[in-house]
N, C-alpha and C positions, 0 to 999 in steps of 0.2 A: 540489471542495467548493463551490465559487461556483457552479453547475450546481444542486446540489442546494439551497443556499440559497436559489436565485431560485425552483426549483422550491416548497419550500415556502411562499414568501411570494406567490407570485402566485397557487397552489391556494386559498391562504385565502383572502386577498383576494378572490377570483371569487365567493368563496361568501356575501362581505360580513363576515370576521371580520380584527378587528385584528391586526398581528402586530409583536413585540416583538423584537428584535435584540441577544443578548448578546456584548460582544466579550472578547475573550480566553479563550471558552471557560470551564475551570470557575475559573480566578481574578477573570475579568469576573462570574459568579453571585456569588461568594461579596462580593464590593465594589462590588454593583448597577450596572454598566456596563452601562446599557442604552439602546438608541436604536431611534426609530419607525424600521419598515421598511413603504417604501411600494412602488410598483410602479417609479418612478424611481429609487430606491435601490439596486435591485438592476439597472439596464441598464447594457448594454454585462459586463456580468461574467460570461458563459457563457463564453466563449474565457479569461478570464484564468485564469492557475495561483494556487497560494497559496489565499489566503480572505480575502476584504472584511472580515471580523467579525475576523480575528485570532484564534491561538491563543495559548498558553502552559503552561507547566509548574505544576500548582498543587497542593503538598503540602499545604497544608490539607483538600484532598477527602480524604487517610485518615485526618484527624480526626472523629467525628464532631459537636464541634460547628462546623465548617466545615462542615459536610454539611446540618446545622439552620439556620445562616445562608442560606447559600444558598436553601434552602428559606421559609424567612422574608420574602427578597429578594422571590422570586417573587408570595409574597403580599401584599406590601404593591403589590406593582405592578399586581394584579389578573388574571396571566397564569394561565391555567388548565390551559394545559400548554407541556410542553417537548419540542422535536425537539432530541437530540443529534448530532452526526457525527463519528465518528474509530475508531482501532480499539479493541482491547484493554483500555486504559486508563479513554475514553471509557466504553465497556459497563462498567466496573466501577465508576464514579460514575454511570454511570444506571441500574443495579439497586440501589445502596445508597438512590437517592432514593427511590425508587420501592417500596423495603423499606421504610425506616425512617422516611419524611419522607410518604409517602403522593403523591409528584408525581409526575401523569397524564404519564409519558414515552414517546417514541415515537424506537428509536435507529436510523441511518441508516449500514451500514456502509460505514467508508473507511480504505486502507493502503495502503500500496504494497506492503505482504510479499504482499498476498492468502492470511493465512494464516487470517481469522478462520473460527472455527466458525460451523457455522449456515446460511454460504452459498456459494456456488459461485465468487462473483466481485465484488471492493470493489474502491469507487471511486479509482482512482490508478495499479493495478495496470496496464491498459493504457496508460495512458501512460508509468509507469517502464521500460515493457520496451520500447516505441517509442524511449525518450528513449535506452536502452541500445542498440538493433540500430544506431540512424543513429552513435553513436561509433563501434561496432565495424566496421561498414563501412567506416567513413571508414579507421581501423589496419589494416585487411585490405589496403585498399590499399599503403599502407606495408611492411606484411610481404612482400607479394610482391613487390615491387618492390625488396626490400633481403636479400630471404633469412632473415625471424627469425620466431621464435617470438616473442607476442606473449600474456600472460598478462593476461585484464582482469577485476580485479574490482567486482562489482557489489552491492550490499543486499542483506540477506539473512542477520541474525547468527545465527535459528536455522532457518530454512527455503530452499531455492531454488528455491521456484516464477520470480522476475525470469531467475536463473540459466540455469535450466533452457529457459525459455522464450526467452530470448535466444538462448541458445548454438543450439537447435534456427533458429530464423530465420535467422541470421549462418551458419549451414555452419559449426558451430564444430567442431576435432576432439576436443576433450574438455570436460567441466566436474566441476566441482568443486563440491558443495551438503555439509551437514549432514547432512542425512540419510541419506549415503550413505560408507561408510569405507575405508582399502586402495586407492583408487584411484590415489595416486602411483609405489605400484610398478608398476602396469598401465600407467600413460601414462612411464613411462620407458623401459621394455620395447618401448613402441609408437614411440615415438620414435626411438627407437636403429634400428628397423627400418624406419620411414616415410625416415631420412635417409639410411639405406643404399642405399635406394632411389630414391633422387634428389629425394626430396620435400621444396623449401625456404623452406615457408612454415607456419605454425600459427596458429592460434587457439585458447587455451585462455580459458575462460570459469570465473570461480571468484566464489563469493558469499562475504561478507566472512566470516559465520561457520564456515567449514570448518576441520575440526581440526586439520589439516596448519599451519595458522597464516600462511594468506592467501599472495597473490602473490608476497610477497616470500620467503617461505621455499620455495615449488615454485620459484623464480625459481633458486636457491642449488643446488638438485637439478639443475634441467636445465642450466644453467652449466660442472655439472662434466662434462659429455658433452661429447668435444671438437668442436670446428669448429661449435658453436652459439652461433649470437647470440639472445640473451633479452631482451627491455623489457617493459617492468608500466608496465603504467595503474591507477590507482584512480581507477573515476568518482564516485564516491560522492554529493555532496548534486546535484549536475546533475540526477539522476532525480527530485529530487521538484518540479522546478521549470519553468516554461515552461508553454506552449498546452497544453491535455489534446485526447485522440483524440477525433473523431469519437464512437468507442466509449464510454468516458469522459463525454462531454457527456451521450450518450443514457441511459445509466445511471444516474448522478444525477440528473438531469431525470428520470427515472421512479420512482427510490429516493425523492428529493424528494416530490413529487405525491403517493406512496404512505402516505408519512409521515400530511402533513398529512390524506387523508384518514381515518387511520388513527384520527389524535385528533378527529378532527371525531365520527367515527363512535363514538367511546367508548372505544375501544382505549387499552392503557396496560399497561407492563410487557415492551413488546415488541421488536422489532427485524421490521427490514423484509428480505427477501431473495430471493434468484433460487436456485430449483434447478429442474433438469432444460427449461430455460425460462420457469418459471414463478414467476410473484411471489406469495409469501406472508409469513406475520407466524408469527416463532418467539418462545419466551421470551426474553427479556434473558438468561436465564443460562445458554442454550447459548450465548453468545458468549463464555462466561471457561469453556467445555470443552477438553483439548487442542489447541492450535494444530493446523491444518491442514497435512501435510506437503505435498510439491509430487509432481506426478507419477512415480508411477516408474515409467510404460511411455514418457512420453515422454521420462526420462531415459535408459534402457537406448536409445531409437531413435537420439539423440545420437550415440552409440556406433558405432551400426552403421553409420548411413548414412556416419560417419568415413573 
């Protein structure tokens, strides 16, 4: 997110326009938290995780006269438009502005699910599944060197793109996602016959939303196979925290960039994004279409390469 914040305020700025800084997100709009963003404001924040501006939870945006205050804020302050960043949530208090309040917004997808509509890839997602491979490596060591199966779950309540994506990096022998069902009788099956076989080490890889009901209950399943040792990790907030990737910086620094000049240019109503390589502007309201599920060729490869 600090990536994409520097990006947009240093695009304006280039161009000679003010730019205004709201913290906490949409409870900072709705209680005029606002501060000058200048070009030093935002240095040294491209490496850091989190967000300089701060976020928060703010139930008042599904009122709509919090949605009018807000709106109000903005005009007393003389701000002519708004770049938002986050996922889901976010898109849905920047089309209601944008609906009902008439404010020129431009939204800038970020998640760590990488589930949103619209686009191919939000900003976070490469580093939560980085932040995941360097834990599981680290336990892989462990397992083999101690003989266990090693069940780790990762974010992900309704989709497993993190999941997915990890488990494929790490050489995991199974994973576990949402979108996919039945897979405990398969990896019991599999097990039974991998340890028959002298094999004495696992990595199973499971996103916290899977129906099975997470780690600790496939943990209960494979326990009861005898002569198996089983440990559960939950990494759970680790991923959203820390240095973002190389990938990550370059990607909001271009989501960024792309924003600002989206509103310079008159654009409004929209969201910025990547498909097939390429940067374009969709509506705001494909970003509240069905969540995006995670791959299912590269979870079936998962499997195979097993």
């Amino acid at each position: 997110m600090n990536a994409a914040i520097r990006a947009v305020t240093r695009s304006a700025l280039a161009r000679g326009v003010a730019v205004t800084g709201v913290r906490r997100g949409y409870a900072g709009l709705i209680s005029a938290e606002f501060v000058d963003m200048n070009s030093r404001f935002v240095s040294n924040s491209l490496q850091r995780g989190g967000t300089i501006l701060m976020s928060s939870r703010c139930p008042e945006m599904y009122e709509r006269s919090g949605r009018a205050r807000a709106a109000a804020n903005l005009k007393a302050a003389g701000i002519g438009g708004l770049v938002t960043i986050g996922g889901n949530g976010s898109v849905r208090g920047a089309l209601a502005l944008w609906k009902e309040e008439k404010v020129r917004v431009v939204h800038v997808p970020s998640t760590v699910d990488n589930d949103l509509p619209g686009t191919d890839v939000t900003i976070g997602f490469d580093s939560a599944v980085n932040t995941a491979i360097g834990a599981i490596d680290k336990l892989r060591d462990t397992a083999a060197s101690h003989g266990r199966i090693f069940l780790v779950e990762v974010m992900g309540r309704e989709n497993g793109h993190i999941a997915v994506d990890a488990a494929l990096a790490c050489g995991a022998e199974a994973v576990f996602i949402p979108e996919a069902k039945f897979e405990l009788k398969a990896l019991l099956k599999k097990v039974q016959a991998w340890w028959a076989a002298g094999k004495s080490s696992l990595i199973v890889v499971v996103a916290e939303g899977e129906e099975v009901g997470g780690v600790f209950e496939i943990a209960k399943h494979l326990k009861a196979i005898r002569g198996i040792d089983v440990r559960t990790c939950v990494l759970g907030h680790i991923q959203r925290g820390g240095a973002p990737t190389a990938n990550d910086r370059i990607l909001a620094s271009t989501y960024g960039a792309a924003a600002s000049d989206a509103l310079l240019a008159g654009k409004a109503g929209v969201m910025v994004s990547l498909h097939a390589g390429r940067l374009r502007l969709v509506p705001l309201s494909v970003g509240l279409r069905k969540p995006r599920p995670s791959d299912k060729s590269r979870f079936r490869l998962v499997s195979r390469l097993a």
